[in-house]
C-alpha positions in Angstrom: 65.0 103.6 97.7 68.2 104.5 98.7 68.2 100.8 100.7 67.5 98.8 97.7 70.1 100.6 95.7 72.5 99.8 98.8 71.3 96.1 98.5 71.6 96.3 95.4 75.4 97.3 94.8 77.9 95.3 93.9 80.1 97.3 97.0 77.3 96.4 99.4 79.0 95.2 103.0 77.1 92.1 102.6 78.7 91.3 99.6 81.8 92.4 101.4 81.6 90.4 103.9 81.3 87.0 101.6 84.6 88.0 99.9 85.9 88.3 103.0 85.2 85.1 104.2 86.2 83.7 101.2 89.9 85.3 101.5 90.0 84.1 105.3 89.0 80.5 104.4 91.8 80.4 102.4 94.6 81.4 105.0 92.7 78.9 107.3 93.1 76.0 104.3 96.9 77.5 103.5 97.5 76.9 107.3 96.2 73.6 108.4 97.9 72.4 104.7 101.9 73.4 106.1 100.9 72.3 110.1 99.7 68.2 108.7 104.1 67.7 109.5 105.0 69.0 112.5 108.4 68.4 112.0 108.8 70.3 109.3 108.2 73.5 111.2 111.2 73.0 113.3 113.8 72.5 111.1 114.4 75.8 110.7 115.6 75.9 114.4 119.0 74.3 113.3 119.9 77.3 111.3 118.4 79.9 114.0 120.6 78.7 116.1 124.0 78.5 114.3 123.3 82.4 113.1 122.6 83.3 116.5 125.6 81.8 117.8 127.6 83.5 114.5 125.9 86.2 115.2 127.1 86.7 119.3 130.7 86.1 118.8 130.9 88.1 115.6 129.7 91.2 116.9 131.6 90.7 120.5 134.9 91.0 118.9 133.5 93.9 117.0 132.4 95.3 119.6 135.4 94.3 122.1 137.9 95.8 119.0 136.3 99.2 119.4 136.0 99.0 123.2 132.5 100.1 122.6 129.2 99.3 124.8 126.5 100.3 121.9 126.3 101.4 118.7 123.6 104.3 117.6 121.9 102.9 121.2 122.0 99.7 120.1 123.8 97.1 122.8 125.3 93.8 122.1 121.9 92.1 123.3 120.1 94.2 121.1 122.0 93.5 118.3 121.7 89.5 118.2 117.9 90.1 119.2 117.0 92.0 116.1 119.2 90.1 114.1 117.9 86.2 115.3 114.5 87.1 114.8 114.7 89.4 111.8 116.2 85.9 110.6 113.8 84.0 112.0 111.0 86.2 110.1 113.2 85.8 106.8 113.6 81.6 107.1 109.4 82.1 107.7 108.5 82.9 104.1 106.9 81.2 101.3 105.9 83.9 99.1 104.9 83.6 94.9 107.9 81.6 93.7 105.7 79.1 92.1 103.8 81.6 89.7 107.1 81.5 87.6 106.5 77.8 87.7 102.7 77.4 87.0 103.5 80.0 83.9 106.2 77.5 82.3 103.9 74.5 82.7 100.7 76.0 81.3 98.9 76.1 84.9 98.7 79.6 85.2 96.3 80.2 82.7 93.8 78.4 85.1 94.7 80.0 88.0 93.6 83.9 86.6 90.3 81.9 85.2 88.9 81.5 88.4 86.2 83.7 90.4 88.9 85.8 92.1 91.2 88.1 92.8 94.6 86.2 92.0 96.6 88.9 93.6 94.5 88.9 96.6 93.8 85.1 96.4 97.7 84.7 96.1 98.4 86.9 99.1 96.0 85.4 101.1 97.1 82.1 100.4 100.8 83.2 101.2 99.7 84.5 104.8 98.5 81.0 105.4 101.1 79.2 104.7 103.6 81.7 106.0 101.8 81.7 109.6 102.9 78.4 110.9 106.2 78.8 110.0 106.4 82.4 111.6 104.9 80.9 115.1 107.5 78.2 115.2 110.6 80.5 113.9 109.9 83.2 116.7 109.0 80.8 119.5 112.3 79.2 118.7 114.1 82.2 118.3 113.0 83.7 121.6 114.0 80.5 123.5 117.6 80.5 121.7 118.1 83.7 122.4 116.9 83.8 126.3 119.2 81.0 127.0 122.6 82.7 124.8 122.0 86.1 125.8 119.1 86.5 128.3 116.0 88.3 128.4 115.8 92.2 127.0 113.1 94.7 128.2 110.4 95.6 125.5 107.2 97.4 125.9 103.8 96.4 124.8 103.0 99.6 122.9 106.5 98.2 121.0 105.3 94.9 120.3 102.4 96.2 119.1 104.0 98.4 116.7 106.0 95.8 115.7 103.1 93.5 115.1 101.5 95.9 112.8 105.4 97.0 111.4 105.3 92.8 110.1 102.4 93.1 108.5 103.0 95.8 106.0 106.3 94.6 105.5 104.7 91.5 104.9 103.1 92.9 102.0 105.5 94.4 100.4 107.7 91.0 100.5 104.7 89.7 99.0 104.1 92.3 96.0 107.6 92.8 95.0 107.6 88.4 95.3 104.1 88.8 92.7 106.1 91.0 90.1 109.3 88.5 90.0 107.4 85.9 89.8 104.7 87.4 87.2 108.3 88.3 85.1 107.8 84.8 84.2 105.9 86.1 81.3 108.4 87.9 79.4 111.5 85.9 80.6 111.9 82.3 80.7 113.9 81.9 83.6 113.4 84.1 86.8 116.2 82.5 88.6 118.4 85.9 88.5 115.7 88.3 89.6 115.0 86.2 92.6 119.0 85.8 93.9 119.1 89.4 93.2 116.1 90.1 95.2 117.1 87.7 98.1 120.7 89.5 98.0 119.2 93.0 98.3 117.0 91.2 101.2 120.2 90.2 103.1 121.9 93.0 102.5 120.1 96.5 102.9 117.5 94.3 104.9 119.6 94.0 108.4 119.9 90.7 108.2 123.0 90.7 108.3 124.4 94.0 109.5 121.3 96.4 111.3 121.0 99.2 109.1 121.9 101.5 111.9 125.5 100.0 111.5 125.7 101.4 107.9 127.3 104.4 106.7 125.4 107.6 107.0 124.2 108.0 103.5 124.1 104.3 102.8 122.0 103.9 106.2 119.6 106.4 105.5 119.1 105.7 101.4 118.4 101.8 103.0 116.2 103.5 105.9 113.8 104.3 102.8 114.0 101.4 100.6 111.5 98.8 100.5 114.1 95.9 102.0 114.8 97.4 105.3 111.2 97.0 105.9 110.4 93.7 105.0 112.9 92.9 108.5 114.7 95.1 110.0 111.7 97.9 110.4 109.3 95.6 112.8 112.1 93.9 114.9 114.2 97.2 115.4 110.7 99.1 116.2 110.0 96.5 119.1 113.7 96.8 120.8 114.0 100.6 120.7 110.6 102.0 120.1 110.6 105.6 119.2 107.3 107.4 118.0 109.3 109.2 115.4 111.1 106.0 114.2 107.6 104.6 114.2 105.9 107.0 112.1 109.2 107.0 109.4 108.7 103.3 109.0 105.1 103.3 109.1 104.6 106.1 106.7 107.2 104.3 104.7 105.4 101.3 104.5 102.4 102.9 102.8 103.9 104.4 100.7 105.6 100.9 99.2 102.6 98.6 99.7 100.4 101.3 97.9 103.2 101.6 94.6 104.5 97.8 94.9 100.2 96.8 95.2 99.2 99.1 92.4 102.5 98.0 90.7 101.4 94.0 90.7 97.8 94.9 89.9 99.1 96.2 87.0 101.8 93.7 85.9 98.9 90.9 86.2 96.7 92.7 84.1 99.7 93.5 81.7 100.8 89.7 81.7 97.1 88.1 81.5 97.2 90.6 77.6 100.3 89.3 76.7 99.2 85.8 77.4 95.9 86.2 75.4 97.8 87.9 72.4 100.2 84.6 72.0 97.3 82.4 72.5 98.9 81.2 76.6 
């Protein structure tokens, strides 16, 4: 009996496994769709490399001015490392943009309609198309940087850290990405939120500056906010592992993609009421 109720369920793992499949078949779709122009995937490489060469003589007369070696353990190498490739993950994203677009011209309304999840469908979708892009960006990255500045020691148990660091930070560029672009709904024009957004990105990111460059309060209010982890949290993590660091950024993490998830869950369901109450 209990069998057949299993079977039965909606939450059965064979039914599971079919949405599953679905969600992977469309990263596979998203990804063969950006790789059909090659060239496209390497023209990123041109700005890679003029920030890495910014980048390298920037902070050696920073670093020459204070007649310092490293900064919070971080060494000149170091620096333009996890600044190229923190970079390189930024130049790699196409996130949900285009929901603010499909909302102005009426397409949206079809996309909720279908037989899915549209925030899973979306990220899913994003992952695939952001894949490529990511490959090429660090391969170049890594080849700019071994030539400028030469090879740095990392770990595996780092890189795997990192790896799993991206991911979740991945999501949360994703989810915070949803809501802007969802904003669409009560505001015409989402232009503002997103320079904002890409601002704070840059910013309290470590794009630009490593956040363990920042003043003390600054660097540990940014430590804790969702942009540091988007970039700076997976790349620093794979340079100079720690197990604590690890576990802050980690636990961090969680705690964003769990509010930011639940936060465009409910922003969707908010929206798709607003657009049945003034008719789309």
């Amino acid at each position: 009996m209990e069998k057949d109720l299993t079977l039965l369920s909606p939450y059965s793992w064979h039914n599971w496994q079919k949405k599953s499949a679905k969600y992977f078949e469309v990263v596979k779709i998203s990804f063969l769709e950006e790789i059909v122009y090659p060239l496209n995937l390497v023209t990123d490489g041109i700005v890679i490399f003029i920030n890495i060469w910014i980048y390298l003589l920037l902070y050696k007369t920073g670093f020459a001015l204070t007649d310092s070696t490293s900064v919070n353990g971080l060494t000149i190498p170091m620096v333009i490392w996890i600044l190229t490739l923190a970079k390189a993950l930024q130049e790699s994203r196409i996130t949900a943009p285009s929901i603010s677009e499909s909302i102005q011209d009426g397409t949206f309304v079809y996309k909720i309609s279908r037989p899915y999840s549209f925030v899973t469908f979306s990220l899913f979708r994003s992952l695939g198309q952001t894949l490529p892009y990511l490959i090429s960006n660090i391969l170049i990255s890594i080849i700019f940087c071994l030539v400028i500045i030469g090879p740095i020691g990392i770990s595996f148990i780092s890189l795997l850290s990192g790896c799993l660091l991206f991911f979740f930070g991945f999501m949360i560029d994703f989810y915070i990405s949803m809501m802007i672009g969802l904003a669409g709904l009560w505001i015409e024009k989402t232009e503002s939120l997103w320079w904002l957004y890409s601002k704070l990105k840059l910013t309290l990111g470590g794009v630009i500056i490593p956040i363990a460059f920042l003043p003390g309060m600054l660097q540990k209010i940014a430590d804790y906010l969702p942009f540091s982890q988007i970039f700076y949290a997976p790349i620093h993590i794979i340079f100079q592992f720690n197990i604590g660091l690890f576990s802050q950024y980690f636990l961090t993490e969680c705690f964003w993609v769990l509010i930011l998830g639940l936060g465009s869950v409910l922003t969707l369901k908010k929206g798709m009421k607003y657009v049945a109450s003034n008719g789309g």
